[in-house]
PLY file of the C-alpha trace (Angstrom):
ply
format ascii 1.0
element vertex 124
property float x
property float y
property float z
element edge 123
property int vertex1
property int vertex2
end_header
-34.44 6.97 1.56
-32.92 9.49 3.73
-32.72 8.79 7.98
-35.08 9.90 10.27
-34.37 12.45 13.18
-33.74 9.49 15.34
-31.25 7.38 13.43
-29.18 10.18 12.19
-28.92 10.94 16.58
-28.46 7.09 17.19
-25.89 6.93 13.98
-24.09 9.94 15.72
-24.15 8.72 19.16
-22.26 5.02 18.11
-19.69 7.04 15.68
-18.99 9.46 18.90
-18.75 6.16 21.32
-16.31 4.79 18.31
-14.30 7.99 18.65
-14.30 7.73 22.46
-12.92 4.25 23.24
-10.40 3.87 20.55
-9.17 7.04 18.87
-5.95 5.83 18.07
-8.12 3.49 15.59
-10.51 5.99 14.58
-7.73 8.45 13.19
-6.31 5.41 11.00
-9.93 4.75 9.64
-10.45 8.56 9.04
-7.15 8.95 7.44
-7.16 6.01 5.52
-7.84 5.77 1.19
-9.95 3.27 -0.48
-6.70 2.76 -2.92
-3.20 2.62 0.19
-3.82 -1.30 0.06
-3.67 -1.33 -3.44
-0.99 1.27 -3.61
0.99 -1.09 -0.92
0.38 -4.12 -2.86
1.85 -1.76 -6.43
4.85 -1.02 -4.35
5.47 -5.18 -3.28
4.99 -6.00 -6.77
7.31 -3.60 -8.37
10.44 -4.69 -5.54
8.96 -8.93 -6.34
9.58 -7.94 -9.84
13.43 -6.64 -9.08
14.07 -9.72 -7.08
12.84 -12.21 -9.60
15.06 -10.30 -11.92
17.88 -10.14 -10.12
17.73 -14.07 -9.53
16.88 -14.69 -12.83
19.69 -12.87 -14.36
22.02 -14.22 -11.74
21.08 -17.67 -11.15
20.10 -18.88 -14.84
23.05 -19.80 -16.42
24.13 -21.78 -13.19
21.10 -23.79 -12.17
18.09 -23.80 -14.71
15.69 -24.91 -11.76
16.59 -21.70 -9.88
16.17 -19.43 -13.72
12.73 -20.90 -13.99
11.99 -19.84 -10.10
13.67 -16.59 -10.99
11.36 -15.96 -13.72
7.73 -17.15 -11.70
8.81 -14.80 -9.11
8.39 -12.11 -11.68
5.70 -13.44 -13.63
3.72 -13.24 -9.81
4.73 -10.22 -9.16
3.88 -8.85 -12.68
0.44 -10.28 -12.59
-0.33 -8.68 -8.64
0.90 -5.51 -10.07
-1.73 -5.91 -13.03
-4.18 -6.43 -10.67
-3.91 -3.81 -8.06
-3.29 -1.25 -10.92
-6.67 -2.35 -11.99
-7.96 -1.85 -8.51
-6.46 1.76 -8.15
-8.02 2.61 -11.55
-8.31 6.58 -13.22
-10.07 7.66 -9.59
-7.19 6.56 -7.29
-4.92 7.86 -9.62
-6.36 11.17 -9.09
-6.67 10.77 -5.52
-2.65 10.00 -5.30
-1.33 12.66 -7.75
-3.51 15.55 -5.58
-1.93 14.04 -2.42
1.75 13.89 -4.10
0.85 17.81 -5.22
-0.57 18.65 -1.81
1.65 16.82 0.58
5.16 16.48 -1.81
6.66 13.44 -2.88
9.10 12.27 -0.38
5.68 12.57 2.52
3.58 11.10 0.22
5.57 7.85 0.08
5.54 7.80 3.53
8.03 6.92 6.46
9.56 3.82 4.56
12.86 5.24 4.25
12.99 6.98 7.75
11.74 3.18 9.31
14.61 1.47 7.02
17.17 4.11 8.38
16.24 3.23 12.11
16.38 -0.35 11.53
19.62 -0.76 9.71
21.14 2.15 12.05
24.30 0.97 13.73
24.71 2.22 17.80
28.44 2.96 18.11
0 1
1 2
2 3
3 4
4 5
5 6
6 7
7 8
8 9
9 10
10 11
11 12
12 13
13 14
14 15
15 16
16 17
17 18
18 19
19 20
20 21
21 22
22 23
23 24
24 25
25 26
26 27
27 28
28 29
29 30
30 31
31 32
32 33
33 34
34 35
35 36
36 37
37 38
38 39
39 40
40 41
41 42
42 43
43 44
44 45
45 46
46 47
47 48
48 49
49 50
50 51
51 52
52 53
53 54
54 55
55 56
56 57
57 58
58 59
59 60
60 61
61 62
62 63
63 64
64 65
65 66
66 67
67 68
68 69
69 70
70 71
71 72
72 73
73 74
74 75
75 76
76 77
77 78
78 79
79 80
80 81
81 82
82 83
83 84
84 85
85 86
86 87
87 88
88 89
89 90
90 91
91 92
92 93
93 94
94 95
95 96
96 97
97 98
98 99
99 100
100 101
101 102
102 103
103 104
104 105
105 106
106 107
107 108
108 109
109 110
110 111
111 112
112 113
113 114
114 115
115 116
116 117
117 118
118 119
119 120
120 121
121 122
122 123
């Protein structure tokens, strides 16, 4: 059931108010995918995975207790990967690969590596 004339002007009025008193949080909803939280969560899984790796391959043959922790990390991470990837599905997979063609890979992955620079930068 479509709006009448009056809701579509009262449904315009509140998103113009929204715009109005906090555009800073207006852009972020406007610019923001159904599928960057599950992205996010992809990309926290895949380093969780490393890590649990890393300890595991490091720590196993020393301590058992700390193998067995080594290998839950990654079984975690593993399993949040599986589930966000099920969240993204075919459509947000579409929806990333035309921003990566549009935008180019190192913009599309965002200013991780730029923040990381800043925050590791010495001052001499």
């Amino acid at each position: 059931m479509p709006l009448s004339e009056e809701e579509q002007r009262i449904l315009h009025e509140i998103e113009r108010n929204f715009y109005e008193q906090d555009p800073a949080f207006a852009d972020k909803v406007r610019n923001e995918t159904i599928y960057r939280h599950a992205w996010r969560n992809l990309k926290w899984a895949a380093l969780g995975f490393v890590v649990g790796l890393i300890l595991l391959v490091a720590t196993f043959s020393r301590s058992l207790a700390l193998g067995i922790v080594g290998f839950a990390v990654m079984l975690g991470s593993a399993l949040l990967f599986e589930r966000n990837l099920r969240h993204v599905g075919r459509a947000g997979w579409h929806d990333v690969s035309r921003s990566v063609k549009d935008r180019g890979l190192l913009d599309s992955l965002g200013q991780t590596g730029e923040r990381l620079r800043e925050r590791f930068k010495r001052e001499d």
